[in-house]
C-alpha positions in Angstrom: 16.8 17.6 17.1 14.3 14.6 16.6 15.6 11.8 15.9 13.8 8.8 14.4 15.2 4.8 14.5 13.6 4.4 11.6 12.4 6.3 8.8 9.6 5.1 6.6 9.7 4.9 2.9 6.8 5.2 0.9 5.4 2.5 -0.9 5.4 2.5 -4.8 3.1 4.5 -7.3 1.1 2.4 -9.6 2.3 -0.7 -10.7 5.3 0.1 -9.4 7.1 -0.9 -6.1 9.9 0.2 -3.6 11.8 -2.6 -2.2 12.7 -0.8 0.7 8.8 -0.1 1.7 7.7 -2.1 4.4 4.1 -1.7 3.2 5.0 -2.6 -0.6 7.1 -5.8 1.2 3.8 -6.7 3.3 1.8 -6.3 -0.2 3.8 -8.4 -1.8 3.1 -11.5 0.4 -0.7 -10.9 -0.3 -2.0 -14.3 -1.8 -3.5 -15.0 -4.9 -5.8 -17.4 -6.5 -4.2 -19.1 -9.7 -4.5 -21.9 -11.9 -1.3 -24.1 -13.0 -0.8 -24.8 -16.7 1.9 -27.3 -16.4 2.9 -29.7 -14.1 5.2 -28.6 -11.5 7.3 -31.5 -10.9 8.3 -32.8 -7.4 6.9 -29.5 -5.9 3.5 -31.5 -4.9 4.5 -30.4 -1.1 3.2 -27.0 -1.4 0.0 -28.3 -2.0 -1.0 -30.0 1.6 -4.5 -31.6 -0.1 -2.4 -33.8 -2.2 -0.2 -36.8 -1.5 1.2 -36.5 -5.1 5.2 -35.7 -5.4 4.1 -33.6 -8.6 1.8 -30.8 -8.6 -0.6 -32.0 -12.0 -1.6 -29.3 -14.3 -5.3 -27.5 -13.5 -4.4 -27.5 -10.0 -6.0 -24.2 -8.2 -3.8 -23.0 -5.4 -3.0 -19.8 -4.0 0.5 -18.7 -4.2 2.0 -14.9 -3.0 1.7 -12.0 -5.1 5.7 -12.0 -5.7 5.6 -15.6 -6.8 2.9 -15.3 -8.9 4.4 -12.4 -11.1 7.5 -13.9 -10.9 6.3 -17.2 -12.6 3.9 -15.7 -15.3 4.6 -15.7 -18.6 2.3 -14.4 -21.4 4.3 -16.4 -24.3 4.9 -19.6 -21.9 1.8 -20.1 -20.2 3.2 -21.6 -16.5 -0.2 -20.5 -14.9 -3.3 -18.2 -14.8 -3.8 -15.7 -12.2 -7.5 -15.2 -11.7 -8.8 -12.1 -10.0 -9.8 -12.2 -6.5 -13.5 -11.6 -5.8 -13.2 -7.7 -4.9 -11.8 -7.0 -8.3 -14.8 -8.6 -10.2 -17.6 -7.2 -12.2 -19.9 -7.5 -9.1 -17.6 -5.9 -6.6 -16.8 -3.2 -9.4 -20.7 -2.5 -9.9 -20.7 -1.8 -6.2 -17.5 0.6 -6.0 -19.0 2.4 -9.1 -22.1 3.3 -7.1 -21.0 4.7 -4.1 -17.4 3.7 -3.2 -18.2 5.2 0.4 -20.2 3.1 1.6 -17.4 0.0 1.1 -14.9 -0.9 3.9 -11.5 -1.5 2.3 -9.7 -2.2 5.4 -11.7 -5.5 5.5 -12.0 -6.0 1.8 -8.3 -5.3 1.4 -6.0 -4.0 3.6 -4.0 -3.2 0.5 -6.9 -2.4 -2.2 -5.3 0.1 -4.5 -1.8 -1.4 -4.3 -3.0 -4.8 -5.1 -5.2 -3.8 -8.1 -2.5 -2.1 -9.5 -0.2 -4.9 -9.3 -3.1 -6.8 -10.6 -2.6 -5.1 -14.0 0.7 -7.0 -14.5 -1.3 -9.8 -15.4 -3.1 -10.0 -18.6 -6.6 -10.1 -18.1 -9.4 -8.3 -20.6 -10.7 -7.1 -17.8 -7.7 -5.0 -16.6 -9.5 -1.6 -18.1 -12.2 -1.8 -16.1 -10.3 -2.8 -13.0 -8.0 0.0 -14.0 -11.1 2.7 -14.0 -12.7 1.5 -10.8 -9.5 1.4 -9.0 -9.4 5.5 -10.3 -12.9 6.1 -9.8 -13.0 4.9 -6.3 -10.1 6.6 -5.0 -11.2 9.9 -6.6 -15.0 9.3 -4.8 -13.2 8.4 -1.2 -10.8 11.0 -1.4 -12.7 14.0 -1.1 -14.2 12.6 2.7 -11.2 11.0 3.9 -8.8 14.5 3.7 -12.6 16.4 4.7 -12.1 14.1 8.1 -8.7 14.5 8.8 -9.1 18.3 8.5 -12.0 18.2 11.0 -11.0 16.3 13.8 -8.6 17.8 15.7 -7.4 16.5 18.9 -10.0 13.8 18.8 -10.1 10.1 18.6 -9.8 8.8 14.8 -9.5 5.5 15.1 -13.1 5.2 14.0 -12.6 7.4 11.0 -9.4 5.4 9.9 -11.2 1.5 10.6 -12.7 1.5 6.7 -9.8 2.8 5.6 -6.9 1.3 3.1 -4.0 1.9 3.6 -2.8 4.2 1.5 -5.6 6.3 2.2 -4.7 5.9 6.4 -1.1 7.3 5.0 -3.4 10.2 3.3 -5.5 10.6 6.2 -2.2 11.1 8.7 -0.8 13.3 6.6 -3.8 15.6 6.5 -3.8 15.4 10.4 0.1 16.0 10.7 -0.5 18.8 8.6 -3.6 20.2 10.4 -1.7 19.7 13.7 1.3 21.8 12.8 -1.4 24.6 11.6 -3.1 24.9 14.9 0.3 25.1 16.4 1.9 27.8 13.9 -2.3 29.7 14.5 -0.7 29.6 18.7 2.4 30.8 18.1 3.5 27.4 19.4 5.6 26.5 16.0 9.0 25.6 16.3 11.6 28.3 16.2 14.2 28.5 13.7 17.8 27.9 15.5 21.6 27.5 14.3 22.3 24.0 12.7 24.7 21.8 14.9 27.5 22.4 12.0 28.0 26.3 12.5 27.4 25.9 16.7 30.1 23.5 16.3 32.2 26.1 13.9 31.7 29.2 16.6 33.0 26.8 19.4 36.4 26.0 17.5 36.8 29.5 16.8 36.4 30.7 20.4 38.9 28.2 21.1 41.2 29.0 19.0 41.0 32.8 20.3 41.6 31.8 23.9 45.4 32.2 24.9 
């Protein structure tokens, strides 16, 4: 039987997240740009270009993805989150074109994920970031799964390099699932045998029959 040290849990759907996903865990240390609206006292060490022990209010910083949503507040305005660059209008005009031409693995890696957690913030422009986020995975998906279905025992890493990464988790399962095809096509699938509980079940009753 295969045994694994470690067995990977998927990351969350949507705005959601799985605490126990290394990928969501990794997403969640993904910095943002944001705005205070307050003064943060005696915190003025977190922000290196300042010798001040407060951190004044309209400072920009960038703070991690956790933090941020951890701190905002729609009825207590602590700070502003604003969007990072490949979530603007001109980015989305691009996406909204032809999302295949775009290489997320450099823009993000974690494109989808961190859009969607982007929508926790309240921005007019979550709608649109919403559809493009949609659009974009429905205009990517069709080639990514068509790639992993037609490369069979070769080299991927250059399919995979533009990839995100939940489409590299898409793109391995179409492969793993491709793989265990050809091998079921040449009779090379693996054969169904007793589980470890009833071999162990026959032994003890052999035993127990012996004088």
């Amino acid at each position: 039987m295969d045994t694994q040290s470690y067995l990977p849990v998927q990351p969350g759907v949507g705005m959601g997240e799985n605490f126990l996903s290394l990928d969501d865990i990794v997403l969640s240390h993904e910095r943002l740009p944001i705005r205070t609206e307050c003064r943060f006292p005696r915190l003025g060490f977190l922000e290196k270009s300042s010798d001040s022990q407060d951190i004044p209010e309209g400072t920009k910083m960038e703070l991690p993805l956790w933090l941020s949503k951890g701190l905002y507040e729609k009825k207590r305005r602590v700070l502003s989150v604003e969007l990072p660059k490949v979530y603007r209008e001109g980015w989305r005009t691009v996406f909204n074109a032809d999302p295949n031409v775009v290489d997320l693995h450099k823009m993000g890696p974690y494109y989808y994920g961190l859009g969607s957690q982007m929508l926790h913030f309240d921005s007019p422009e979550n709608p649109e970031i919403a559809q493009t986020l949609l659009q974009t995975f429905i205009g990517r998906f069709r080639r990514n799964m068509d790639s992993s279905q037609n490369a069979y025992n070769e080299d991927t890493s250059a399919l995979v390099e533009r990839l995100d990464c939940l489409e590299k988790a898409l793109f391995t399962s179409g492969q793993s699932g491709l793989n265990s095809f050809q091998s079921w096509e040449k009779g090379q699938a693996s054969q169904l045998t007793a589980s470890s509980l009833v071999l162990n079940y026959r032994k003890r009753k052999i035993t127990d029959l012996q004088p």
